[in-house]
FIKOLZA-1660 file (N, C-alpha, C; in steps of 0.1 Angstrom, whole numbers, plus 5000, padded with zeros to 4 digits):
% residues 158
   i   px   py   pz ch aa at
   1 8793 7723 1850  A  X  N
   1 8805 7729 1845  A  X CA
   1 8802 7740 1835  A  X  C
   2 8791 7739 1829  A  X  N
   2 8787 7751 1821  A  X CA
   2 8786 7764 1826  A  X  C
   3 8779 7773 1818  A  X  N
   3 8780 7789 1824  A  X CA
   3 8768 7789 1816  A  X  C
   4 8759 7798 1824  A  X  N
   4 8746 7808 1820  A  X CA
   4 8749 7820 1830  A  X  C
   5 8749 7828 1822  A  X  N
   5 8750 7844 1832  A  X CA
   5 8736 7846 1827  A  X  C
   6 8732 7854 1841  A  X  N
   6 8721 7867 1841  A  X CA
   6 8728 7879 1847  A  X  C
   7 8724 7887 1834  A  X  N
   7 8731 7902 1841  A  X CA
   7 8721 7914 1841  A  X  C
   8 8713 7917 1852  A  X  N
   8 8703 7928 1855  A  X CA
   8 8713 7944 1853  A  X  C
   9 8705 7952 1851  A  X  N
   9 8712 7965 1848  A  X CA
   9 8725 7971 1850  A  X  C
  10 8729 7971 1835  A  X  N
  10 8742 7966 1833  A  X CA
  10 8744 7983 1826  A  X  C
  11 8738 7993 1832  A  X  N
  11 8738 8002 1822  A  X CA
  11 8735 8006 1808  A  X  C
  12 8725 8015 1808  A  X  N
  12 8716 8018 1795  A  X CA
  12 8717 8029 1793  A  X  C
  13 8727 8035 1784  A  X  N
  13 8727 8052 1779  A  X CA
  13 8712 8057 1776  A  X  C
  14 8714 8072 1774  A  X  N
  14 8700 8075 1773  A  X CA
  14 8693 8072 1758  A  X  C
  15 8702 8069 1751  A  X  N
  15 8697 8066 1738  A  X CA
  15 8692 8048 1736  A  X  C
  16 8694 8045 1748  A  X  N
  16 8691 8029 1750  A  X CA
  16 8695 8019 1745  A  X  C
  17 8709 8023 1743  A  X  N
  17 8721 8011 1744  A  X CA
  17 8727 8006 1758  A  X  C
  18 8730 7992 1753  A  X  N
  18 8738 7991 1768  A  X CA
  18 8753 7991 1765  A  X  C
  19 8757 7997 1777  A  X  N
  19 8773 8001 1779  A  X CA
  19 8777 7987 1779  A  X  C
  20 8791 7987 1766  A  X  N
  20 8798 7975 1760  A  X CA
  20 8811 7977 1772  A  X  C
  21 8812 7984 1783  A  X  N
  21 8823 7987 1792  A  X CA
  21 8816 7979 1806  A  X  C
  22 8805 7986 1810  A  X  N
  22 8795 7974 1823  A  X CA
  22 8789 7961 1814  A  X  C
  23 8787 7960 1805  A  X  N
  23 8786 7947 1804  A  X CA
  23 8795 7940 1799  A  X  C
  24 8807 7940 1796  A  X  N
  24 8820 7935 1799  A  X CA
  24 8824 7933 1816  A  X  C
  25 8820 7945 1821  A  X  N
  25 8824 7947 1837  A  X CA
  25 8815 7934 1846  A  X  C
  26 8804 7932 1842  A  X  N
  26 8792 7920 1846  A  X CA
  26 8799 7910 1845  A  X  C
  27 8801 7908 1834  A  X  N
  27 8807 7894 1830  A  X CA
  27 8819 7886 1830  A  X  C
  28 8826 7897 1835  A  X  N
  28 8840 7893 1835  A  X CA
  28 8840 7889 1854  A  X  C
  29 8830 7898 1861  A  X  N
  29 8828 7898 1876  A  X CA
  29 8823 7880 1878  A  X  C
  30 8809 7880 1867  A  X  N
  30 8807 7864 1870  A  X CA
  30 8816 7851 1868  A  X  C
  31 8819 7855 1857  A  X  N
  31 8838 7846 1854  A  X CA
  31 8845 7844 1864  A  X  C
  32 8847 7855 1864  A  X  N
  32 8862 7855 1878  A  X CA
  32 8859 7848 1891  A  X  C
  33 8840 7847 1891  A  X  N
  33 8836 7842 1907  A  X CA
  33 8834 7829 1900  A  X  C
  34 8835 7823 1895  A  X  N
  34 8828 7809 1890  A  X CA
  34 8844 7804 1883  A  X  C
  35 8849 7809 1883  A  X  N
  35 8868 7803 1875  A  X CA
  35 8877 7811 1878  A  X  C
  36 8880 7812 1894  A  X  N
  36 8886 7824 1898  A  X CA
  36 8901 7822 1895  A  X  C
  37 8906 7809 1891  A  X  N
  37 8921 7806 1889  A  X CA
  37 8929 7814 1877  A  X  C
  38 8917 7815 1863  A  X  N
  38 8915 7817 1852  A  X CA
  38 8917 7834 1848  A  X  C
  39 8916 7842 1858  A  X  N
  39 8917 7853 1853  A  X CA
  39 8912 7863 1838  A  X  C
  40 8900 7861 1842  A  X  N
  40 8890 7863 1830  A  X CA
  40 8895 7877 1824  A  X  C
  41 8896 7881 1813  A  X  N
  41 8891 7895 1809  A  X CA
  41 8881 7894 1793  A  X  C
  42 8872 7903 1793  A  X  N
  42 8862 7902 1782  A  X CA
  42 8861 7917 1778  A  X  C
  43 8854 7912 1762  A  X  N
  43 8854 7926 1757  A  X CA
  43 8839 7927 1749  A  X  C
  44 8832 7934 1750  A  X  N
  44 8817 7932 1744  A  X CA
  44 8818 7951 1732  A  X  C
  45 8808 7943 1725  A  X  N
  45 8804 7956 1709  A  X CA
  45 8800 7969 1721  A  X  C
  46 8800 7979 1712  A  X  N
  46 8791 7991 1718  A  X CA
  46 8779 7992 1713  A  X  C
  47 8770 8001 1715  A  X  N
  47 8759 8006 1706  A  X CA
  47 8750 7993 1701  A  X  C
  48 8749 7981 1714  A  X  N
  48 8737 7971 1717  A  X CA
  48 8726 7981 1718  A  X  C
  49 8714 7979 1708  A  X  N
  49 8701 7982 1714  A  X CA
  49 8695 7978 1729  A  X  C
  50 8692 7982 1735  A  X  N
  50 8687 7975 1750  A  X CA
  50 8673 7970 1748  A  X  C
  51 8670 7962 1733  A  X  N
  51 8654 7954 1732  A  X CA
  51 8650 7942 1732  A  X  C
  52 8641 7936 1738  A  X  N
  52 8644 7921 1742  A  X CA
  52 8650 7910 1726  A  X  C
  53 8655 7899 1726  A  X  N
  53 8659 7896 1715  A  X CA
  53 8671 7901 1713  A  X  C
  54 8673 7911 1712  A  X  N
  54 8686 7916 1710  A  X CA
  54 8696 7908 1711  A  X  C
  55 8705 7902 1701  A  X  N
  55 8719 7891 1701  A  X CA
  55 8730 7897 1700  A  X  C
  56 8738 7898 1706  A  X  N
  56 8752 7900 1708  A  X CA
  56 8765 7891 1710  A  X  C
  57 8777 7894 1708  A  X  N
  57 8786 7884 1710  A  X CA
  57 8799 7891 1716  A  X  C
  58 8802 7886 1731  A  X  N
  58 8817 7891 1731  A  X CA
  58 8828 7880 1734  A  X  C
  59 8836 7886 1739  A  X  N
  59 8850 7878 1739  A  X CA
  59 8857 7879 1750  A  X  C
  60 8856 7865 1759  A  X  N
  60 8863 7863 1771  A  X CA
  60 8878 7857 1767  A  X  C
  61 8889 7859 1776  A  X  N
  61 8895 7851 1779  A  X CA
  61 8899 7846 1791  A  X  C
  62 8904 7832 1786  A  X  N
  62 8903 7829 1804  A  X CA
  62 8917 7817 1803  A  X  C
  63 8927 7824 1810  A  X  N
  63 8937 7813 1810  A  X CA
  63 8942 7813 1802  A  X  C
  64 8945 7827 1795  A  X  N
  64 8951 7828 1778  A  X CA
  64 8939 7821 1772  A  X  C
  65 8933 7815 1769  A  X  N
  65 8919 7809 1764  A  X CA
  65 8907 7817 1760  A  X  C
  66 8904 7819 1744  A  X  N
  66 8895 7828 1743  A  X CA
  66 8885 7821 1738  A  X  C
  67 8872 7826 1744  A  X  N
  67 8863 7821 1740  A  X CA
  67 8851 7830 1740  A  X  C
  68 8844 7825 1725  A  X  N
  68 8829 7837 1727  A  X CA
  68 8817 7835 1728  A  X  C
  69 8817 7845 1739  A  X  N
  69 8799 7843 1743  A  X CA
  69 8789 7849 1737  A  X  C
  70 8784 7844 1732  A  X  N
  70 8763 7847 1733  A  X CA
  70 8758 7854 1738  A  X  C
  71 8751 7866 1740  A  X  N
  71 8746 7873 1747  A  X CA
  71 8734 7874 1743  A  X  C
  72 8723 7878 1748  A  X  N
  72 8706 7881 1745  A  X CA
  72 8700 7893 1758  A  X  C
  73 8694 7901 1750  A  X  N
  73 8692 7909 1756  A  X CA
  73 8675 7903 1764  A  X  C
  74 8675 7900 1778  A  X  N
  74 8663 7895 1781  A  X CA
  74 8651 7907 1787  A  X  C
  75 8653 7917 1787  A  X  N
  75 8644 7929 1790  A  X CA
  75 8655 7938 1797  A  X  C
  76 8645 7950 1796  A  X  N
  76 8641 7963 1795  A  X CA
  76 8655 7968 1805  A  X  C
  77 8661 7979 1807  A  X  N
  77 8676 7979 1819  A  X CA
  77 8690 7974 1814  A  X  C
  78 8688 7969 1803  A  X  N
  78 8703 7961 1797  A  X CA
  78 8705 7954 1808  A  X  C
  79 8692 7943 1810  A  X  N
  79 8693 7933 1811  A  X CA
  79 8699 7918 1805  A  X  C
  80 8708 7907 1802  A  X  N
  80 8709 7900 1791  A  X CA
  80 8713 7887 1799  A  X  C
  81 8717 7876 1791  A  X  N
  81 8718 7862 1792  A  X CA
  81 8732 7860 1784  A  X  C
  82 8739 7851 1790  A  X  N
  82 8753 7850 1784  A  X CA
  82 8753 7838 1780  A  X  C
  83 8758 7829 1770  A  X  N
  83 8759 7817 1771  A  X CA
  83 8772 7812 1762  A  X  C
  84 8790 7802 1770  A  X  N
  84 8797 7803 1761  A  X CA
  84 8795 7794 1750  A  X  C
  85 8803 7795 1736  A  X  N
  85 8800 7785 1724  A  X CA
  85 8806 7778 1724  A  X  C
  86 8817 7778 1736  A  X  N
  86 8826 7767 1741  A  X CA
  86 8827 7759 1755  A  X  C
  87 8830 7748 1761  A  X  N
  87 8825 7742 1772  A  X CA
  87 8836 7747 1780  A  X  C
  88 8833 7756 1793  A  X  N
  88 8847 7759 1800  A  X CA
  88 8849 7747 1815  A  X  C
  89 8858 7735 1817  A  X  N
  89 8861 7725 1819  A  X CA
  89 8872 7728 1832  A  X  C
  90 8872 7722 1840  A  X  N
  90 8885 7725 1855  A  X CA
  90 8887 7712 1851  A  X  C
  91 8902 7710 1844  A  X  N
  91 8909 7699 1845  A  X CA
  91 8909 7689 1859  A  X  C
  92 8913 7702 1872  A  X  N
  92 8912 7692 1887  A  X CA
  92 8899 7687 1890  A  X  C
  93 8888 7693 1882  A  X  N
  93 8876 7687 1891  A  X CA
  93 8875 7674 1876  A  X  C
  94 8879 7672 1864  A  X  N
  94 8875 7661 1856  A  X CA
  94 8881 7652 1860  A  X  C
  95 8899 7656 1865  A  X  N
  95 8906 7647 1870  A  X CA
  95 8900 7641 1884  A  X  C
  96 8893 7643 1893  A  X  N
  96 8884 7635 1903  A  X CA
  96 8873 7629 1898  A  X  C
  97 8867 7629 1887  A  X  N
  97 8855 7625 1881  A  X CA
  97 8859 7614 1873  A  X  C
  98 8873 7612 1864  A  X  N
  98 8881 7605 1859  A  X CA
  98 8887 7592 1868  A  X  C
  99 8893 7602 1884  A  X  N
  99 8894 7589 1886  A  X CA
  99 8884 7581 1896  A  X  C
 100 8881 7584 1901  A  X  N
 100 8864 7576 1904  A  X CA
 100 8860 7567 1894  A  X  C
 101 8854 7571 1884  A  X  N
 101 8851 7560 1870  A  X CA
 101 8859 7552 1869  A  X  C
 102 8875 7557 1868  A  X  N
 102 8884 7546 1859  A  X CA
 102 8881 7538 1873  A  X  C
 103 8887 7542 1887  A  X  N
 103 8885 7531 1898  A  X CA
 103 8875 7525 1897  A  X  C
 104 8864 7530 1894  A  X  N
 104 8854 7520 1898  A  X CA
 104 8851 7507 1887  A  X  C
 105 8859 7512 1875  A  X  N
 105 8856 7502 1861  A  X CA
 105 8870 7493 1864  A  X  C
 106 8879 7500 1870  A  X  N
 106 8890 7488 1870  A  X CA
 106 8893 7479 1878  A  X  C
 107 8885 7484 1890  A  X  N
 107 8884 7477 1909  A  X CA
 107 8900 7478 1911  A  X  C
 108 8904 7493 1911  A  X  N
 108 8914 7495 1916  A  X CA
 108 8920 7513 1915  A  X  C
 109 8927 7513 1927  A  X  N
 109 8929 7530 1933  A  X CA
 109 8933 7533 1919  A  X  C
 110 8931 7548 1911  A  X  N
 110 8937 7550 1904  A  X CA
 110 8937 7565 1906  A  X  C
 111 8949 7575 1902  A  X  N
 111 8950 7586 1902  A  X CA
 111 8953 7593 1886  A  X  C
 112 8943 7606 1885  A  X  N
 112 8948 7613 1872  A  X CA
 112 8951 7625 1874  A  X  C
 113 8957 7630 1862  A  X  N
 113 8960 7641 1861  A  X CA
 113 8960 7648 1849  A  X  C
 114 8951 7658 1847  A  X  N
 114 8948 7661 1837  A  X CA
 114 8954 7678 1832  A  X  C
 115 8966 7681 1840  A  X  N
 115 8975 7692 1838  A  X CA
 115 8972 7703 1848  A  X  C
 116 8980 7715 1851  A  X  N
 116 8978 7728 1860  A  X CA
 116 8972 7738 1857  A  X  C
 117 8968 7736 1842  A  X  N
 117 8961 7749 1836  A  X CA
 117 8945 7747 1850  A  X  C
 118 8944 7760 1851  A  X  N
 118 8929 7763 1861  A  X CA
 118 8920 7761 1852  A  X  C
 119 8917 7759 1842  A  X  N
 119 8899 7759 1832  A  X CA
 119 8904 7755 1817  A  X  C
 120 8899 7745 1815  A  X  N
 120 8901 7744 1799  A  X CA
 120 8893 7751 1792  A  X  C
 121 8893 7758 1777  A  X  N
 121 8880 7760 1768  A  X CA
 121 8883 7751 1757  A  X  C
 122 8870 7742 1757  A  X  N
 122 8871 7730 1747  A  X CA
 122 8855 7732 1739  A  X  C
 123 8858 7732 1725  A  X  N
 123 8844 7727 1718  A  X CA
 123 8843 7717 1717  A  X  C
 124 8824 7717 1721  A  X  N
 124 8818 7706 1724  A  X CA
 124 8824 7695 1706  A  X  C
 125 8826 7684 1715  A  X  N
 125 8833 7671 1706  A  X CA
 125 8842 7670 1705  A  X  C
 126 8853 7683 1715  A  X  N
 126 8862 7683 1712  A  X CA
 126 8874 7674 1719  A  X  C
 127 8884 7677 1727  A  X  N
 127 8890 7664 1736  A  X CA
 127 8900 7674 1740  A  X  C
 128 8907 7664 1752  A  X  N
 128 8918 7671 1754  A  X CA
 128 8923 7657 1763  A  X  C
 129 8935 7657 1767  A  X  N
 129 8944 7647 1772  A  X CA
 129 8948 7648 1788  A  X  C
 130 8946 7633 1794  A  X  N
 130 8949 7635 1805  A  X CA
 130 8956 7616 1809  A  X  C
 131 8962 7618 1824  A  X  N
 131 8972 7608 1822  A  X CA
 131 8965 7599 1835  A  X  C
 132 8961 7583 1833  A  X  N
 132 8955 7578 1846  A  X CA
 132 8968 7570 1852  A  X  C
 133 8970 7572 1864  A  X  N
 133 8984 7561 1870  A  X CA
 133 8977 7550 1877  A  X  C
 134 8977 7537 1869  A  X  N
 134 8975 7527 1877  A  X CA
 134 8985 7519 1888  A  X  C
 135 8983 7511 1896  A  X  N
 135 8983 7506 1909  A  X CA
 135 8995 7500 1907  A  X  C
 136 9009 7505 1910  A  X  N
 136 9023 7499 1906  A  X CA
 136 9030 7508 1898  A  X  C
 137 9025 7520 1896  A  X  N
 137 9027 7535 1885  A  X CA
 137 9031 7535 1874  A  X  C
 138 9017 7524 1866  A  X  N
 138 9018 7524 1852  A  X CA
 138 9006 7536 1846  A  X  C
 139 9014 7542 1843  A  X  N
 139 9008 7557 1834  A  X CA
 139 9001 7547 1819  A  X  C
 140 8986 7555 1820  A  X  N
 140 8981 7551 1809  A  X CA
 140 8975 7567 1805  A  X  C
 141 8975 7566 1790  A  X  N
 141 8967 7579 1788  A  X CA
 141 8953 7577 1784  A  X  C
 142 8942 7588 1789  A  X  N
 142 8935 7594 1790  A  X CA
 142 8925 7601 1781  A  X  C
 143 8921 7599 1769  A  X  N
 143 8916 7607 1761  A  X CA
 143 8898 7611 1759  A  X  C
 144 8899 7622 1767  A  X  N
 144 8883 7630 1773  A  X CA
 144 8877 7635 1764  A  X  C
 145 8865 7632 1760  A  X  N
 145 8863 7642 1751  A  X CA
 145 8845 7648 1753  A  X  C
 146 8845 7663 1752  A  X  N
 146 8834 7669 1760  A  X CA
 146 8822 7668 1752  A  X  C
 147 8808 7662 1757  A  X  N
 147 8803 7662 1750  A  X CA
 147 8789 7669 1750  A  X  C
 148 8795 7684 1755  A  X  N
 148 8781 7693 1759  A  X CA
 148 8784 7706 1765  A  X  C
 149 8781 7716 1761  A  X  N
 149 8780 7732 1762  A  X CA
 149 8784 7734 1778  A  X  C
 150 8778 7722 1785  A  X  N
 150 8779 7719 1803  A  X CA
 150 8791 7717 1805  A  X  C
 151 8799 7710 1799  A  X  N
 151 8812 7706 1800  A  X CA
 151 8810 7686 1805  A  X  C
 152 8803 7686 1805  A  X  N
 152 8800 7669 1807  A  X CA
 152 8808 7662 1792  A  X  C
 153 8812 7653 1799  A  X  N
 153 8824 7642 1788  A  X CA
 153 8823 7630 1791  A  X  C
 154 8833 7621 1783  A  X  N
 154 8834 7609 1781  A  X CA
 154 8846 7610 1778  A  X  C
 155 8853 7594 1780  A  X  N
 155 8863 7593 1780  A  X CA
 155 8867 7575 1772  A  X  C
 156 8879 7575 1771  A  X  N
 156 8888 7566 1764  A  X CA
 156 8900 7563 1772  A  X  C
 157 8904 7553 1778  A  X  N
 157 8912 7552 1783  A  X CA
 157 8924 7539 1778  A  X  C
 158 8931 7546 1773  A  X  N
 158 8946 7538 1766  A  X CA
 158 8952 7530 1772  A  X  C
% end
């Protein structure tokens, strides 16, 4: 559930910066293919050196959800590495992961639902709420909380 982008030449002016317009353009392409519900747009600095080491930071949002990434320049081409400082989460895939566990801990069908938004952005430790319906349609709530950059969690169930 996590994101690592690699973005190979991403455009390098001749003064050997990389263009804050294609590497927004990279990133927002990898987004959009990896959380296509989410409707990404991102905005990155100008006037990045293109030298390895190089750290940068821009700003996606995704789902009305902003969240900022890490960037590192990994060689030569405005080449770089993205990484977000928040866990980006698909409620429908936690909600199948959710209910599998709850079923299998309660020896019984259970369905959840963890809302319509397409992608959560949650910091790591952070939580968010979702509702499990047990067998006779008693709603219990759900409290997930992420515990890694991957989007991997744990849960509490009420």
């Amino acid at each position: 559930m996590g994101l690592l982008i690699g973005v190979a030449g991403c455009g390098v002016s001749p003064s050997h910066t990389i263009s804050s317009t294609s590497a927004a353009g990279q990133i927002q392409a990898q987004l959009a293919s990896r959380y296509p519900g989410s409707h990404p747009s991102v905005t990155c600095p100008g006037q990045v050196p293109d030298r390895v080491g190089t750290t940068f930071v821009c700003q996606a949002t995704l789902a009305g959800q902003r969240v900022d990434l890490d960037a590192t320049v990994t060689g030569g081409g405005g080449s770089f590495t993205v990484t977000p400082r928040a866990a980006i989460v698909s409620p429908a895939k936690a909600a199948g992961v959710l209910a599998g566990e709850i079923s299998r801990q309660t020896h019984a069908a259970v369905t959840v639902d963890c809302g319509k938004a397409p992608d959560l952005v949650v910091a790591v430790h952070g939580s968010f709420d979702c509702t499990a319906t047990m067998p006779g349609g008693r709603p219990r709530p759900v409290r997930v909380t992420v515990a890694d950059i991957a989007g991997n969690f744990g849960f509490t169930l009420g």
